[in-house]
KEGUFI-549017 format. One record per residue (C-alpha): residue number from 1; x negated, y negated, z. Coordinates in pm, 1 decimal. Example, Ala and Ser with C-alpha at 12.3 -4.5 7.8 and 13.67 -1.06 7.14 Angstrom:
// KEGUFI-549017
   resi       east      north         up
      1    -1230.0      450.0      780.0
      2    -1367.0      106.0      714.0
END
This chain:
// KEGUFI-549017
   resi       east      north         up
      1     1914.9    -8008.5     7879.5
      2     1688.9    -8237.1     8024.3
      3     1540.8    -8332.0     7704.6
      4     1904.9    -8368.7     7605.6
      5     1969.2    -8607.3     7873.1
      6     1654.0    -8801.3     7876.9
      7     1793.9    -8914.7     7486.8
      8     2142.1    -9039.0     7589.4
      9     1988.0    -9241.4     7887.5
     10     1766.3    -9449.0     7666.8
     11     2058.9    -9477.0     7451.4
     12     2234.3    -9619.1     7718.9
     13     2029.4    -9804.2     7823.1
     14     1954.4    -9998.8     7472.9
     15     2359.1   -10136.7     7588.0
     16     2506.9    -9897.3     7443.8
     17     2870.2    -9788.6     7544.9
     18     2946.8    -9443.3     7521.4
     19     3294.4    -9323.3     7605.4
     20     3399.4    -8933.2     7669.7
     21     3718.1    -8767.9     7664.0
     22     3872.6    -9016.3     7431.1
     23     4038.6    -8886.3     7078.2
     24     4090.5    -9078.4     6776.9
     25     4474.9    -9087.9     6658.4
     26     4510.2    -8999.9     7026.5
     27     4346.9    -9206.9     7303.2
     28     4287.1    -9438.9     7044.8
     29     4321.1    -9565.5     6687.2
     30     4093.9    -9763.7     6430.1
     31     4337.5   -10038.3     6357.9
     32     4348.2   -10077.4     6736.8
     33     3976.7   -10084.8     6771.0
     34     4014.7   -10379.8     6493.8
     35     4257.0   -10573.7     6733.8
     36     4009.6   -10557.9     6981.9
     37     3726.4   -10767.4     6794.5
     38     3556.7   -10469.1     6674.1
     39     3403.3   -10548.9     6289.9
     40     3327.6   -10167.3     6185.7
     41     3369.4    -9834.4     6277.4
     42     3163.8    -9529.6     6155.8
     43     3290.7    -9184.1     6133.4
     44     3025.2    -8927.3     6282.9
     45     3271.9    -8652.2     6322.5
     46     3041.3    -8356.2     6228.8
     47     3161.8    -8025.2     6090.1
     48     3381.2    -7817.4     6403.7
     49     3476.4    -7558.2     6305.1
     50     3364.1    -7224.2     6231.1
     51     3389.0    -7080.3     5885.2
     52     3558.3    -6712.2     5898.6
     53     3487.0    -6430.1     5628.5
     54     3755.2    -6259.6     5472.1
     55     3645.2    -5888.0     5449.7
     56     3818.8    -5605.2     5579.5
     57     3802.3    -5543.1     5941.9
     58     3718.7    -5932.4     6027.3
     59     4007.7    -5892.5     6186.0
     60     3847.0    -5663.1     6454.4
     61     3780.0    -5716.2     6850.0
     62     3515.2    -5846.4     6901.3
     63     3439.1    -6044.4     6555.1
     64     3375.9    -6357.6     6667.4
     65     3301.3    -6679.0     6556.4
     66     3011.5    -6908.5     6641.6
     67     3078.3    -7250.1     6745.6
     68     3339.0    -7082.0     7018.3
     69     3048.1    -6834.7     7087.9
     70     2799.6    -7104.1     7196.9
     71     3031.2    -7308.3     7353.6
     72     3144.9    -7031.4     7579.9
     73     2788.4    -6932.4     7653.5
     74     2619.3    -7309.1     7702.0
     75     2935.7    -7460.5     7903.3
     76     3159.9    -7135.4     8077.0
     77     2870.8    -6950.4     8172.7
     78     2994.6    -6652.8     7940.7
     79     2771.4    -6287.3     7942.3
     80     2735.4    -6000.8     7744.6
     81     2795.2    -5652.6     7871.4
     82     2434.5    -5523.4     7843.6
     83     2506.2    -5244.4     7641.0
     84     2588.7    -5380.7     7353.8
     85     2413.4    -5448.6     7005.6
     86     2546.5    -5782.9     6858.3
     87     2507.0    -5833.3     6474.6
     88     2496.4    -6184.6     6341.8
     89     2586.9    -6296.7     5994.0
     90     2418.3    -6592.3     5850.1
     91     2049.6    -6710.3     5797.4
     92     2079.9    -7071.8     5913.3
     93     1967.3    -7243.4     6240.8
     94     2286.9    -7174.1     6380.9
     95     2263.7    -6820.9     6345.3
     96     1962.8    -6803.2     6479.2
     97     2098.6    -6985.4     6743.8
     98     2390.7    -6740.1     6777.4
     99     2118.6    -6457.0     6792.1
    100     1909.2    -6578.7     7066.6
    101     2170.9    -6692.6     7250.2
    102     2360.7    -6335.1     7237.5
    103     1996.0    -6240.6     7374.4
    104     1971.0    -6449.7     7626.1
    105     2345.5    -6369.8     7741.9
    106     2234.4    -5978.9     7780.5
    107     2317.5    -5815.5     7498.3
    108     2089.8    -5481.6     7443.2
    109     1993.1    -5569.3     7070.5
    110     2013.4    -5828.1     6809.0
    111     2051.0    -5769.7     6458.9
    112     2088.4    -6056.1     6176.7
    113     2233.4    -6014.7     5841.1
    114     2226.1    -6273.0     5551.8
    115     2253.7    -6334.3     5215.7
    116     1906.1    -6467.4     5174.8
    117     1563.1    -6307.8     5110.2
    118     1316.2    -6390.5     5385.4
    119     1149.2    -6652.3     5194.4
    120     1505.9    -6820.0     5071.6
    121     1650.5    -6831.2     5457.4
    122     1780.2    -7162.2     5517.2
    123     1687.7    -7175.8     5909.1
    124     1333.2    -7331.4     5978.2
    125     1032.6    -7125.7     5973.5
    126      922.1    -7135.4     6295.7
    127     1282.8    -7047.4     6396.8
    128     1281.6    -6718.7     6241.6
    129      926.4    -6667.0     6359.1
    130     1020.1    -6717.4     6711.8
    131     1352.9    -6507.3     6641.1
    132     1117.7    -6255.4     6523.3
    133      909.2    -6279.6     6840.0
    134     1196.2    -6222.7     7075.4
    135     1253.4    -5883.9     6914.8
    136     1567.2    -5969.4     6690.6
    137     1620.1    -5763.8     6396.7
    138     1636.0    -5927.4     6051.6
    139     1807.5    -5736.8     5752.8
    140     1746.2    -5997.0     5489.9
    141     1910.8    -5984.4     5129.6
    142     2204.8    -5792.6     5251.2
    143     2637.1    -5917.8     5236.2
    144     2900.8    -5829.9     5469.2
    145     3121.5    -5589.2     5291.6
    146     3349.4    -5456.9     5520.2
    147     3385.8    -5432.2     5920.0
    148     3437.6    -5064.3     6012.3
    149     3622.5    -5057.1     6356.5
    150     3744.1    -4752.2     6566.5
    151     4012.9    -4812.6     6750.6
    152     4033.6    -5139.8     6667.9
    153     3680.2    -5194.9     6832.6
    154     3354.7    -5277.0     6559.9
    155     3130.0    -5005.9     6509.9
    156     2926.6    -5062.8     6207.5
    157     2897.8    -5350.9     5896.8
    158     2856.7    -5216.7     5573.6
    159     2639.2    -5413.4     5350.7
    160     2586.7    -5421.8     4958.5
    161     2251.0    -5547.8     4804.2
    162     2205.2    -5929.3     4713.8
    163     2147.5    -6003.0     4335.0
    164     2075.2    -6301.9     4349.4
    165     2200.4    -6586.7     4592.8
    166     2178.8    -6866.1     4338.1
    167     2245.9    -6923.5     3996.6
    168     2124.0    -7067.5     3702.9
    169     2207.1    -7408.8     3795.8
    170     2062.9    -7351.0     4141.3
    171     2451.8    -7372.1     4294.5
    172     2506.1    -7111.4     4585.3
    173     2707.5    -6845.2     4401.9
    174     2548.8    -6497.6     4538.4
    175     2589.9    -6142.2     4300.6
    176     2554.9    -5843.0     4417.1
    177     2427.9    -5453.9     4379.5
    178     2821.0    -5301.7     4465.7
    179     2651.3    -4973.7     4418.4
    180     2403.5    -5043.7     4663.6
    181     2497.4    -5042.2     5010.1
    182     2378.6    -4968.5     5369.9
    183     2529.5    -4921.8     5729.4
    184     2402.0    -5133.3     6014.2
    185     2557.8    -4997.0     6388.4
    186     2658.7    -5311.4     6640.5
    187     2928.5    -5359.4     6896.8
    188     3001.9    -5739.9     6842.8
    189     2999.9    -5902.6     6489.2
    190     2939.9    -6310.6     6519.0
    191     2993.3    -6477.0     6234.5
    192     2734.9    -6773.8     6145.8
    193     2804.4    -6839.8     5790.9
    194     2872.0    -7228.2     5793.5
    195     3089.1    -7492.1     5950.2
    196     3375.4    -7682.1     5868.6
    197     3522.1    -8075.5     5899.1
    198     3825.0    -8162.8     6075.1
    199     3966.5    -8444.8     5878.1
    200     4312.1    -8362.4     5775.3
    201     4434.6    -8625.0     6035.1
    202     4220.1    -8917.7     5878.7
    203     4529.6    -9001.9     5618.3
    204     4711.5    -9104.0     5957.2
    205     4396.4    -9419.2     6033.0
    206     4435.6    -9521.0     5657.7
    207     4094.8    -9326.3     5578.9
    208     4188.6    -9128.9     5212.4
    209     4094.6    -8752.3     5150.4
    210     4017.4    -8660.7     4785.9
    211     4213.2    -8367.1     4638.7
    212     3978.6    -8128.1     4837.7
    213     4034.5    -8224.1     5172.6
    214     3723.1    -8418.6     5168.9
    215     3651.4    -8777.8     5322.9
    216     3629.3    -8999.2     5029.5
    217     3305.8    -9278.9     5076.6
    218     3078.5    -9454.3     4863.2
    219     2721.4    -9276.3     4894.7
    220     2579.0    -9623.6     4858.1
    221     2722.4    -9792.6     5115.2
    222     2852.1    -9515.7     5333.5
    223     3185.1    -9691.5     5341.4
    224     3532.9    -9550.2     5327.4
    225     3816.9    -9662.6     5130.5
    226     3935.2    -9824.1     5452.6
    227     3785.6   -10176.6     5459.3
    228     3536.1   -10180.9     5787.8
    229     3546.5    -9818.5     5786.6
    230     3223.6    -9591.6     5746.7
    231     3118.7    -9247.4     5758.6
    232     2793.3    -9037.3     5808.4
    233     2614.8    -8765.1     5892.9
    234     2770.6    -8389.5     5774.6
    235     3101.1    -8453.0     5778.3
    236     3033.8    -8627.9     5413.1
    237     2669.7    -8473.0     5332.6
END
């Protein structure tokens, strides 16, 4: 957090003006922030929300997603009940986020799941080496196949064997083994399999979607179709 800090003071202090607590399409608009002399505005808006998995039993207690997860444990001070093992799909940096996290919040064990083979994990290396380290379990080349639950409350994740995650064309499409399959035991399922934009109000500032929901921009000039209007970072990567 320091660290964290220590960057948004020299940011500051380079004149930059950084506002909180202020929504676009809310507290403010970008035609507005035309009228007001500003000459561009760039879209930085990230990917928010948390992608769900629709297996049976995702609808369980205590399936949770991520970005609500670490939220809950960075800014509301949640904890884990220290008797419980905590399975996390996903093999990105997030997930191994979510895992040490759940650690940190007192949960008895850590197990990850993903897709992946050890070598083909997305997260950086010396993230899953210092996952590793802290004792978290990782159950690589496995997919979620169904959430048992008892009484409505998660008991164990079956799993079938990964095929192969890519295809031919090296486009994520992962096959699997469906005669293969194993049981892994956890209280608390957190999902960590990839985020989500939030652009669906954009189409109210002028800014057009294309017929997937996506933010439409030039990748030459990061520009929208809205003149003055860019965009960056993961909401169009």
């Amino acid at each position: 957090r320091d660290l964290a800090s220590r960057d948004i003071a020299s940011i500051q202090a380079l004149g930059v003006d950084i506002q909180t607590g202020k929504a676009l399409g809310k507290d403010l608009t970008i035609d507005g922030l035309k009228q007001q002399g500003y000459q561009a505005v760039v879209l930085g808006l990230g990917l928010p929300l948390s992608r769900g998995l629709n297996i049976p039993g995702a609808d369980s207690e205590d399936v949770l997603l991520t970005l609500p997860f670490l939220k809950a444990i960075n800014h509301e001070g949640y904890r884990l009940p220290a008797d419980r093992t905590v399975i996390v799909i996903g093999g990105g940096n997030v997930a191994i986020d979510t895992a040490r996290s759940a650690l940190r919040a007192g949960a008895k064990a850590i197990k990850m799941v993903c897709l992946e083979s050890h070598d083909e994990m997305p997260a950086y290396p010396w993230e899953i080496e210092e996952a590793a380290e802290e004792g978290i379990e990782m159950n690589c080349s496995w997919g979620p196949k169904q959430i048992i639950a008892q009484n409505g409350r998660v008991s164990v994740l079956e799993c079938k064997a990964v095929k192969s995650v890519f295809d031919d064309q090296g486009r994520f499409n992962p096959t699997f083994h469906e005669d293969r399959c194993t049981l892994i035991g956890g209280d608390i399922v957190i999902l960590a399999i990839g985020q989500a934009s939030d652009v669906s109000w954009l189409p109210q500032q002028g800014v057009s979607l294309n017929e997937r929901g996506q933010l439409t921009y030039d990748p030459n000039t990061m520009a929208t179709e809205k003149e003055g209007v860019f965009a960056c970072g993961e909401v169009v990567t």
